[in-house]
ROTOR-37201 format. One record per residue (C-alpha): residue number from 1; x negated, y negated, z negated. Coordinates in pm, 1 decimal. Layout:
% residues N
   seq         c1         c2         c3
   NUM          X          Y          Z
...
***
This chain:
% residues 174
   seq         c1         c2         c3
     1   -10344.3   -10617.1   -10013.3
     2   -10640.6   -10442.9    -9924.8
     3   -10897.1   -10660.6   -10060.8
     4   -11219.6   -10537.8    -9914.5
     5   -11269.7   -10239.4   -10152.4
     6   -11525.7    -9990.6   -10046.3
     7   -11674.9    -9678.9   -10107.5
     8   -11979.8    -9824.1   -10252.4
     9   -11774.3    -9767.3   -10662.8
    10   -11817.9    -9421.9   -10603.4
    11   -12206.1    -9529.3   -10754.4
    12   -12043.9    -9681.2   -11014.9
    13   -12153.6    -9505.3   -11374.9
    14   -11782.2    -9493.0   -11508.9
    15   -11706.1    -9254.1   -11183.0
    16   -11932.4    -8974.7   -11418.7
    17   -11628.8    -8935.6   -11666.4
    18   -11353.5    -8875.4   -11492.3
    19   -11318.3    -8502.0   -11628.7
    20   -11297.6    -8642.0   -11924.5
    21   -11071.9    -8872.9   -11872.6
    22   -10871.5    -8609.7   -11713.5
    23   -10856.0    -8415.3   -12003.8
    24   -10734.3    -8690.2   -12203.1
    25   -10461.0    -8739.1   -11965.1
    26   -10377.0    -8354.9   -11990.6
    27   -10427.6    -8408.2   -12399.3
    28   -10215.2    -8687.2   -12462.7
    29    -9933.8    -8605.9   -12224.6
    30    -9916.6    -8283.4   -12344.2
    31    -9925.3    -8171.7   -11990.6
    32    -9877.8    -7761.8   -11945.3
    33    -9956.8    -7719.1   -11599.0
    34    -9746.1    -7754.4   -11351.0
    35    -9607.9    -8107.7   -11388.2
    36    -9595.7    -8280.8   -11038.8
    37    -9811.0    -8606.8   -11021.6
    38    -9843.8    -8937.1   -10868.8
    39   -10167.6    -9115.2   -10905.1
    40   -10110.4    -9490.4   -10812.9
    41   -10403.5    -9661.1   -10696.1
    42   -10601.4    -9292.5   -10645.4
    43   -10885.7    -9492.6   -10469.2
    44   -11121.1    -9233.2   -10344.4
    45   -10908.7    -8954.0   -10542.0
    46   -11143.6    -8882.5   -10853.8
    47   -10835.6    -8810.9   -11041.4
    48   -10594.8    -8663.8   -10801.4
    49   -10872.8    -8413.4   -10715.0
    50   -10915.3    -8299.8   -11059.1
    51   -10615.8    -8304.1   -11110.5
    52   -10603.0    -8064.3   -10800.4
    53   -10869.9    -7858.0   -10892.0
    54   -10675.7    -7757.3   -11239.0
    55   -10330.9    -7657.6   -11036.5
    56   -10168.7    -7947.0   -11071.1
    57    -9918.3    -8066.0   -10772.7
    58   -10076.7    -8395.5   -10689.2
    59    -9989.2    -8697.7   -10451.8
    60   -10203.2    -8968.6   -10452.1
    61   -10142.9    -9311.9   -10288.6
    62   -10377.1    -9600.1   -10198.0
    63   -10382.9    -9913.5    -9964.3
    64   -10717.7    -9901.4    -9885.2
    65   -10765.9    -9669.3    -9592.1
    66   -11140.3    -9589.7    -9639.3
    67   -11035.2    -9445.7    -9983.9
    68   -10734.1    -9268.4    -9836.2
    69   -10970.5    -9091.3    -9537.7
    70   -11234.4    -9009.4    -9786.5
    71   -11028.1    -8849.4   -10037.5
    72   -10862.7    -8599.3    -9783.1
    73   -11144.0    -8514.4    -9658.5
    74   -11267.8    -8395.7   -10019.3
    75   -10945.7    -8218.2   -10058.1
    76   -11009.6    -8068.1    -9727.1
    77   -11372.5    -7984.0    -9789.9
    78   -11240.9    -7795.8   -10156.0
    79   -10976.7    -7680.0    -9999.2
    80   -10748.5    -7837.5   -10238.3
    81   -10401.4    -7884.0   -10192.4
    82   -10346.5    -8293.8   -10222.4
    83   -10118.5    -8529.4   -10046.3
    84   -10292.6    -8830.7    -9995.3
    85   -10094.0    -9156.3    -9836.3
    86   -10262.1    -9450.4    -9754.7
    87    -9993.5    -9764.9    -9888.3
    88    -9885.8   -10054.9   -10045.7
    89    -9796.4    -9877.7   -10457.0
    90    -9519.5   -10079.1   -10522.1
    91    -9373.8    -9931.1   -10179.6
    92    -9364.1    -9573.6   -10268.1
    93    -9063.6    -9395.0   -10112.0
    94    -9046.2    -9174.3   -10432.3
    95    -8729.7    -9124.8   -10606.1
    96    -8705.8    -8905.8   -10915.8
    97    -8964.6    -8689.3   -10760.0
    98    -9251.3    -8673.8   -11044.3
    99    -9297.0    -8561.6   -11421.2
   100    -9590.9    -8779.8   -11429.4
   101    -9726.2    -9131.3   -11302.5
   102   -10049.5    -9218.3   -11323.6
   103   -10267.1    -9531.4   -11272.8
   104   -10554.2    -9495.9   -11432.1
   105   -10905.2    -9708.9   -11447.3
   106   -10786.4   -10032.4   -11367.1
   107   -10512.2    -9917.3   -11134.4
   108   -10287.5   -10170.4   -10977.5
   109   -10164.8   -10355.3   -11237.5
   110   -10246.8   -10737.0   -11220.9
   111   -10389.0   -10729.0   -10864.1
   112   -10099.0   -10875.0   -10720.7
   113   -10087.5   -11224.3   -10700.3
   114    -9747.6   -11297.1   -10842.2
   115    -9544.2   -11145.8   -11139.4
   116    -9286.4   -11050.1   -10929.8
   117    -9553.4   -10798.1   -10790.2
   118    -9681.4   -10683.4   -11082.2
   119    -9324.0   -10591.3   -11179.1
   120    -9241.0   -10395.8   -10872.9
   121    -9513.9   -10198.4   -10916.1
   122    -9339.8   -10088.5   -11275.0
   123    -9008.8   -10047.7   -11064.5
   124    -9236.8    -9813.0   -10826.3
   125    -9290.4    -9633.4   -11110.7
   126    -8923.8    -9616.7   -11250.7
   127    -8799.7    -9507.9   -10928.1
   128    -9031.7    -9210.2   -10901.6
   129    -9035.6    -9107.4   -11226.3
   130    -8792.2    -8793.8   -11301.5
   131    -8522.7    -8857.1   -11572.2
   132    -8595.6    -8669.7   -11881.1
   133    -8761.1    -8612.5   -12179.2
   134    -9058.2    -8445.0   -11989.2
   135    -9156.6    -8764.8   -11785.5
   136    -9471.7    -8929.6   -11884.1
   137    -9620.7    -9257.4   -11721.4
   138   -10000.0    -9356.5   -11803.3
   139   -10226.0    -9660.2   -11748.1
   140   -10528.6    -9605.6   -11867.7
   141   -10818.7    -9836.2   -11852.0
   142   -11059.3    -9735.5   -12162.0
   143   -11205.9    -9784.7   -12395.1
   144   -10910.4    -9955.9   -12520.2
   145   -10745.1    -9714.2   -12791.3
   146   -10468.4    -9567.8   -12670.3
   147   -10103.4    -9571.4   -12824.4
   148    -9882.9    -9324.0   -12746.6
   149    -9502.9    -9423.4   -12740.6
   150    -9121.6    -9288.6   -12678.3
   151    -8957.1    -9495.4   -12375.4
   152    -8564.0    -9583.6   -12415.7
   153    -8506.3    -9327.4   -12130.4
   154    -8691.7    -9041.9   -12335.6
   155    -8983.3    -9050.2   -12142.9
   156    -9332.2    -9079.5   -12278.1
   157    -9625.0    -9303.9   -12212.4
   158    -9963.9    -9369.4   -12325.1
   159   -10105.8    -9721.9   -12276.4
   160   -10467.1    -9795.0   -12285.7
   161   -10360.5   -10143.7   -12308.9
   162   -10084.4   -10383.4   -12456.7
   163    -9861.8   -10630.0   -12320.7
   164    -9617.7   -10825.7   -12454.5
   165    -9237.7   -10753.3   -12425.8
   166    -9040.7   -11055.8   -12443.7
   167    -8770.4   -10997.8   -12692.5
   168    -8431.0   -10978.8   -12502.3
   169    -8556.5   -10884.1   -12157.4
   170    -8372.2   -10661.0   -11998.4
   171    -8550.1   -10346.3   -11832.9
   172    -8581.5   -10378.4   -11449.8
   173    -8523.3   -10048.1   -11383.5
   174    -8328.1    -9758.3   -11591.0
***
């Protein structure tokens, strides 16, 4: 699915905010510290590695490989601590492993070419997410405002942006 991204969008003006946007993240999820995160989509790792830089335990995946190499070798140069996997998101071998999933800018969601994609990236994120009341999930693609919402399971999420829920469909993943 790599579709010929490069690292030409780390020129892009919107790159200039991400310790903002950071801090919104931290903000609105009430994060305290030392939540573990996965940042689907990382790209280049603007977010992981801020993430990073603030103590957080961070593990960010991409399928483009050029984003993937450059982003460890920030982490290397900072010496930060960040696991970065080069891969297809909606693959993620995660299970119950992370208080928080993020995929932030534009992330993933409605690259895929099919529905069925788009939903097993939400099933990616279901499956990695840990069970509890201290889970969070994020997309984030501003300036939408954000609304903030309690999940069935407990968890919380902030959305950037709204879809619709079909009345009566069942979750795909619990």
């Amino acid at each position: 699915m790599d579709a010929g991204w490069s690292l030409s969008i780390k020129e892009m003006s919107w790159v200039e905010h991400t310790r903002e946007e950071v801090d919104f993240v931290v903000e609105a999820l009430a994060l305290e510290g030392g939540e573990r995160v996965l940042d689907l989509a990382c790209g280049y790792g603007r977010h992981s590695l801020e993430l990073a830089r603030r103590g957080y335990d961070v593990v960010g995946v991409d399928i483009t490989p050029a984003y993937i190499a450059d982003a460890r070798a920030a982490a290397a140069g900072e010496g930060l601590d960040v696991t970065c996997l080069q891969g297809d998101v909606r693959e993620v071998p995660f299970v119950d492993a992370f208080d928080v999933v993020l995929n932030m800018a534009d992330g993933a969601i409605g690259y895929f070419p099919t529905e069925e994609g788009n939903l097993a990236l939400f099933d990616a994120i279901g499956r990695s997410l840990r069970v509890g009341e201290s889970t969070s999930w994020m997309y984030a693609a501003p300036p939408t405002p954000p609304s903030t919402f309690q999940s069935a399971t407990g968890r919380r999420a902030v959305a950037l942006s709204r879809w619709p829920i079909l009345p009566g469909t069942p979750p795909r993943h619990a």
